[in-house]
N, C-alpha and C positions, 0 to 999 in steps of 0.2 A: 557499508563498504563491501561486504560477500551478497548484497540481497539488490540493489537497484541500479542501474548505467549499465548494464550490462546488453542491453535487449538488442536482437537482430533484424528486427519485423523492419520493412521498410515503410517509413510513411509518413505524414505532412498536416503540420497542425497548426491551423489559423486562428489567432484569437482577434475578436472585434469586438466592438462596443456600438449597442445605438443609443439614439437618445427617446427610444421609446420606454415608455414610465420611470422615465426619471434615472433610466440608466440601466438598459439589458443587456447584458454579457454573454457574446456567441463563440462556441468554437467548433471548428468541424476539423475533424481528420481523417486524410483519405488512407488507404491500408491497402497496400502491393501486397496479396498473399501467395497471384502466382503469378507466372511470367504474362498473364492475360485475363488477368482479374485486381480490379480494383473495389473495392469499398468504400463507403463513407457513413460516417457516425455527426447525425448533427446534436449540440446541447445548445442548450440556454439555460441564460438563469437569473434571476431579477429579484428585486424583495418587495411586497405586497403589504401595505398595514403591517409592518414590522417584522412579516415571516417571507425567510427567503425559500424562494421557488425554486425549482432547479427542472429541466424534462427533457428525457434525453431518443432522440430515436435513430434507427442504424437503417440499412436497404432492405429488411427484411419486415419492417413495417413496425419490430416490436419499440413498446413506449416503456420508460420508466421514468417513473415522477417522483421527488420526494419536498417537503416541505420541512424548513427546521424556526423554530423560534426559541431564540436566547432568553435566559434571564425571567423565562414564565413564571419561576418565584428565585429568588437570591440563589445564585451558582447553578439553576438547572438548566437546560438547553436539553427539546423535548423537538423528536425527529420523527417524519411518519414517511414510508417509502413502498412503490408498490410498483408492478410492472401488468402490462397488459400484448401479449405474444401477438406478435404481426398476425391480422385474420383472424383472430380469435375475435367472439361476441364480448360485449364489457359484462356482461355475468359472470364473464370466464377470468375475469380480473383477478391478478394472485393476492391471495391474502395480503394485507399489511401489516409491515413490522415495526413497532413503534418501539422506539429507542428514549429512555432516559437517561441524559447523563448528569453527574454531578460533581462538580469540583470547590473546595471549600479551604483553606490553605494546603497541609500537607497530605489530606483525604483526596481520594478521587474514585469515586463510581459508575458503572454501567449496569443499565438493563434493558433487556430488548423481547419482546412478546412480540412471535409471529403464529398464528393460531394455539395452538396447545404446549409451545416449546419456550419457555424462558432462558437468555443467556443473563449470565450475570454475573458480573467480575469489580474489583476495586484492590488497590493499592494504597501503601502508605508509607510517607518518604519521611526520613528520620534522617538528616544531614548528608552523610554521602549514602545513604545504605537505604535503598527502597525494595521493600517485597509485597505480593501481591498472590491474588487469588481468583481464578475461576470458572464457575460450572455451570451445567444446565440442568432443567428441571421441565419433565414432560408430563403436564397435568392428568392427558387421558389413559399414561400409564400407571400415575403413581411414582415416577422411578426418579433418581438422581441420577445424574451423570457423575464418571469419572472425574475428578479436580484438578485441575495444572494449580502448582504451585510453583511460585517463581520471585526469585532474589536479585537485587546488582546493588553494587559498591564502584561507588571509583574514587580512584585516588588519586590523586595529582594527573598526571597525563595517560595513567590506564584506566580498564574501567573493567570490571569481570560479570558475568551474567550467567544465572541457572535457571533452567528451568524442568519440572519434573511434570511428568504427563502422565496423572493418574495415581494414586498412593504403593502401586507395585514396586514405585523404583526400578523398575527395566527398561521406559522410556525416558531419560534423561538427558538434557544437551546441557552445555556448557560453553562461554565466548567470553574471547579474551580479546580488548583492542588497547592499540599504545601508542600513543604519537610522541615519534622517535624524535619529529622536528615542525615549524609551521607549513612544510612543505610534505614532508612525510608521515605517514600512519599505515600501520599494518594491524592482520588481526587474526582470529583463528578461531575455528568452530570444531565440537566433537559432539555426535551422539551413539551415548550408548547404543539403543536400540538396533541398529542394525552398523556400528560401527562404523560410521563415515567420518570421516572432518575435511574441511578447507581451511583455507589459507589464502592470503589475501593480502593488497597492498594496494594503498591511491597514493600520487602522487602532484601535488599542483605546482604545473610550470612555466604560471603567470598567473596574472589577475583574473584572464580571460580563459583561460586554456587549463583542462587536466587531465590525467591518464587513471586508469587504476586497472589491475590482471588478478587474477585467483584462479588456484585449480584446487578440485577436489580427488577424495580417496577412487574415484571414478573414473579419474583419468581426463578429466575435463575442462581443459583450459580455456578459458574468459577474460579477454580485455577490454574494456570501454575509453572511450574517449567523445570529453566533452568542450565546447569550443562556444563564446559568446562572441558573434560577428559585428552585432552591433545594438543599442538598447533594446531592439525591438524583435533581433534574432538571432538564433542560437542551433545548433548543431551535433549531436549525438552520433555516433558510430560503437557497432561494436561487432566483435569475432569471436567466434564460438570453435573452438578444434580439439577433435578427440584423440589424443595422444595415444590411443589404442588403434587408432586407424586413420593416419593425418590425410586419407582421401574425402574423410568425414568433415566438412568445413559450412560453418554459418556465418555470410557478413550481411548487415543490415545497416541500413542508415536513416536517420531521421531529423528532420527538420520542424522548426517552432517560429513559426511568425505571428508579430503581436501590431496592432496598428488601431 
């Protein structure tokens, strides 16, 4: 509710399908960034002998590819991802970062190797109350990273969330969400660290149709609103204004066509 619908970029997203191998899934989106600049971002994605493909490239010539295959042994699903900069030689290929994940009832793990840096996090959900853990680890230094450690509990129609960044305890946030009604839900974020919070509420005002606003300790007011026209399309708006200088204004709109 504070983190997504919010955005102001303007821009236009085609989703199609061909029926080349058995079924490849294309989307391009064009991106207004200025009053005489347009962009476009093409993907695909298809699945190959049971690992799905995905490759995505923008106007600037850069590639990124990633491959995922499910179930390579009971609950893993094992990801390799890698990007090659518009103009660049394929020597100059960015390393690959190869992702494991695991999920097993109430366990669930990640690990990801991109040259010498390991991420690696997992959680464990115990009825309403899931907590969780994770760090990094860089081989060619020897060193450990800092640990996020992080908790939620919900209960009936709220639900509360911490999370602590680092064992200092002076990075810590906290969030709190409640749905007041099936139409309403509000919520609210604080971090220590440098003392910010928002606040926040969506509201759905049909089946097709919803609103939601948030402002933060910054002064920074956010509304979204999102609208389904029809199965195949759908419509995103949203305004950004800073209460510290209401000459200060972001509206963006975006559109999602599927066919």
């Amino acid at each position: 509710m504070l983190d997504a619908g919010y955005g102001t970029g303007n821009k236009l997203v085609i989703n199609t399908k061909s029926d080349l191998n058995g079924g490849t899934g294309l989307t391009t989106t064009f991106v207004r960034s200025a009053a005489d600049k347009i962009s476009a971002v093409l993907k695909a994605s298809s699945s190959v002998c049971g690992v799905g493909v995905e490759a995505t490239t923008d106007g600037s010539g850069t590639i990124k590819a990633k491959a995922t295959k499910g179930d390579l042994v009971p609950g893993v699903k094992l990801t390799i991802d890698t990007s090659l900069v518009g103009g660049a030689k394929i020597a100059d290929i960015a390393t690959p970062k190869v992702t494991a994940d695991y999920k097993a009832g109430d366990v669930a793990a990640s690990a990801s190797v991109a040259g010498s840096t390991l991420d690696a996090s997992g959680t464990y959900t115990l009825g309403d109350v899931c907590v969780g853990a994770a760090t990094t680890y860089d081989s060619s230094s020897g060193t450990l990273g800092d640990p996020s450690i992080a908790a939620s509990y919900a209960m009936g129609n709220s639900a509360f969330t911490a999370v602590m960044n680092g064992l200092s305890a002076d990075d810590v946030s906290a969030t709190a969400s409640h749905a007041v009604s099936d139409e309403l839900s509000v919520a609210g974020t604080f971090t220590s660290k440098d003392s910010a919070f928002s606040v926040g509420a969506a509201y759905t005002i049909d089946s097709d149709s919803s609103v939601k606003a948030k402002i933060n300790s910054d002064g920074l007011l956010n509304v979204g609103y999102a609208r389904k026209l029809s199965a195949g399309a759908s419509v995103n708006a949203g305004l950004e204004v800073d209460t510290n200088n209401m000459d200060s204004r972001k509206l963006g709109v975006s559109a999602t066509l599927s066919c």
